[in-house]
C-alpha positions in Angstrom: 0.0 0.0 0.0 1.1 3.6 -0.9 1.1 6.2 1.8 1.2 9.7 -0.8 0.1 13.2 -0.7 1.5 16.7 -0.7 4.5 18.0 1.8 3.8 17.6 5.3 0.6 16.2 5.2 1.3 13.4 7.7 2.8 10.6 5.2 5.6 9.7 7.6 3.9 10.3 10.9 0.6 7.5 9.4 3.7 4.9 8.6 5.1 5.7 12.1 2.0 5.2 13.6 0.3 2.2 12.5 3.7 0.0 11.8 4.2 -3.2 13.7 8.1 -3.1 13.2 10.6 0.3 13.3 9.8 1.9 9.9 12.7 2.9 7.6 12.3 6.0 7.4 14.5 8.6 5.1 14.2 12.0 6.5 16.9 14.5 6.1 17.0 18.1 6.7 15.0 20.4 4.9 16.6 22.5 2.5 14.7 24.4 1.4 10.8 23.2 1.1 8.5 24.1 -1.8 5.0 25.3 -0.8 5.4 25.1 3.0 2.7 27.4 4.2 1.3 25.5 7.5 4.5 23.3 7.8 6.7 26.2 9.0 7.6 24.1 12.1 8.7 21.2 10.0 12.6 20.3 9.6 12.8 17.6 7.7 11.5 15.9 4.6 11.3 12.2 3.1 13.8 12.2 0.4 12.9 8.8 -0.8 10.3 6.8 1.6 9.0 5.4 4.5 8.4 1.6 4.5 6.2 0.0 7.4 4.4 -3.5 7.7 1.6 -4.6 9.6 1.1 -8.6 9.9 -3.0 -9.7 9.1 -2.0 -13.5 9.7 0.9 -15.2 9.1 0.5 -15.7 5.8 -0.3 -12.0 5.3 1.3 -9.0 5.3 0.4 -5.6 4.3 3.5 -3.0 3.1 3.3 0.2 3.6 5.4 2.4 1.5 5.1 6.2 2.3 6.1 8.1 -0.7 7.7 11.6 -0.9 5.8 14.8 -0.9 8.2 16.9 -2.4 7.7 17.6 -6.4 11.5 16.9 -6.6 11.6 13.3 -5.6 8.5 12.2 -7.9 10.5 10.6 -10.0 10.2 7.8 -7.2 7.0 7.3 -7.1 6.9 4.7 -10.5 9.1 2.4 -8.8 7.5 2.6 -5.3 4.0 2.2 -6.8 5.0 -0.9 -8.5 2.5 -3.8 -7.5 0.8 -1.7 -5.1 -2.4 -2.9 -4.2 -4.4 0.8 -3.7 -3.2 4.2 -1.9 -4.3 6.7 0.8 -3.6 10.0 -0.5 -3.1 12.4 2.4 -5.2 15.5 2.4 -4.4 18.3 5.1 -6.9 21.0 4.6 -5.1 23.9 5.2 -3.1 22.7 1.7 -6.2 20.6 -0.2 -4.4 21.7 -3.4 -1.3 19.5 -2.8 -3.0 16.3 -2.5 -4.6 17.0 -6.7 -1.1 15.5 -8.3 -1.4 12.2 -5.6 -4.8 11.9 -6.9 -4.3 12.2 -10.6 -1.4 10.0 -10.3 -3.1 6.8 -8.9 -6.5 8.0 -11.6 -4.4 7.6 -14.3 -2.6 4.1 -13.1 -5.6 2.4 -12.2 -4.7 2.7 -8.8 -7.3 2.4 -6.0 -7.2 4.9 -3.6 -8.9 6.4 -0.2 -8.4 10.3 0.9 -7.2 10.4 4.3 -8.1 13.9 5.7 -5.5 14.6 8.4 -7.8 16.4 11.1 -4.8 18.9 12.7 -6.4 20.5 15.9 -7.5 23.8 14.2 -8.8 21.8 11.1 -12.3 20.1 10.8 -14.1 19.6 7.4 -17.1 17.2 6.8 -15.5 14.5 4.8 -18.4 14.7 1.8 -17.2 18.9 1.8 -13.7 17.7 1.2 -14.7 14.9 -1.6 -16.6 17.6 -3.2 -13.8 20.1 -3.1 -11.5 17.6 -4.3 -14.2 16.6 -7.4 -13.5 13.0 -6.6 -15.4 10.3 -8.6 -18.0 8.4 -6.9 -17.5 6.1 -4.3 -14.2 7.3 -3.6 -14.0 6.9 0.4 -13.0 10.0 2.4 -12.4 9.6 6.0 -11.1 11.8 8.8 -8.6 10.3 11.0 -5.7 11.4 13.0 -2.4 10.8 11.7 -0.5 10.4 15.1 -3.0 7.7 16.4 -2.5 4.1 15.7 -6.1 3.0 15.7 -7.3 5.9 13.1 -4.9 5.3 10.8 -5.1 1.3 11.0 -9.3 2.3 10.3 -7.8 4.5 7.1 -6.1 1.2 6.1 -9.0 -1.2 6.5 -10.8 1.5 4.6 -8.6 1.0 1.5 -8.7 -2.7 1.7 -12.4 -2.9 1.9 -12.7 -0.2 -1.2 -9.9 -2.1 -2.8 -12.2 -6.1 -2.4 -15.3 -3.8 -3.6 -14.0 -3.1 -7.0 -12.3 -6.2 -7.5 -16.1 -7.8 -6.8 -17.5 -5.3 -9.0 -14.7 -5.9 -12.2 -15.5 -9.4 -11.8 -19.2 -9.3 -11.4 -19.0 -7.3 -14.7 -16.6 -9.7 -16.3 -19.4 -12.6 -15.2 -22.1 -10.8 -16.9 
């Protein structure tokens, strides 16, 4: 699974979170960050990814792979996305406009994906207003969560996995037809 969405959005923080094992993470120091309006705290960036892992059963294990927000290090994101099952795209309202080149990424692949709104403290949006602004096609799943909090961003992930078996069903169904 692909962790993606614009700088600072909480990409590294989910992966932290919700992984069962010591993520890898690749943060350096910031030098010099593009569009960081609301991230002025922030001191480093992911200069190539995040990689956590969550066991379902011993036979099973999910990947996460938290990509890089920065438009720099995009070139990544083709390798990284390779055999991905579906994506959360980040969204952190303060900066909804960063999240638009995550989701025409994985709209163009093919790639299933939920929007994972980030709720900061300060920031609270109905998750159909953010859908809307975002013009997201139908049935795309938008759900608030908290970033920082293992139990809301494991709920992001059984999100995707549940949209992901619901198109699957549906592809097939139509094949069947």
């Amino acid at each position: 699974m692909l962790i993606a969405g614009g700088f600072g959005a909480g990409k590294t923080t989910m992966v932290d979170s919700v992984s069962e094992i010591r993520p890898l993470q690749t943060e350096e120091t910031l030098s010099g960050a593009e569009g960081a309006d609301g991230v002025e705290g922030k001191t480093t960036t992911t200069v190539t990814m995040d990689f956590g892992r969550i066991t379902i059963t011993e036979d099973l294990q999910l990947y996460l792979f938290g990509t890089p927000g920065q438009d720099r290090f995009w070139f990544l994101w083709d390798e990284l996305s390779q055999g991905a099952l579906g994506a959360v795209v980040l969204a952190d309202t303060r900066r909804l406009a960063d999240c638009f080149p995550s989701i025409d990424y994985f709209e163009q692949r093919g790639t299933p994906f939920v929007v994972a709104v980030n709720c900061f403290e300060e920031q609270r949006f109905a998750a159909d207003a953010v859908g809307r602004a975002l013009d997201l096609d139908p049935g795309v799943p938008v759900v608030l969560f908290d970033a920082r909090e293992p139990a809301s961003s494991r709920d992001v992930l059984i999100e995707l996995v549940e949209y992901v078996s619901r198109r699957q069903r549906s592809s097939v169904g139509a094949y069947a037809g």
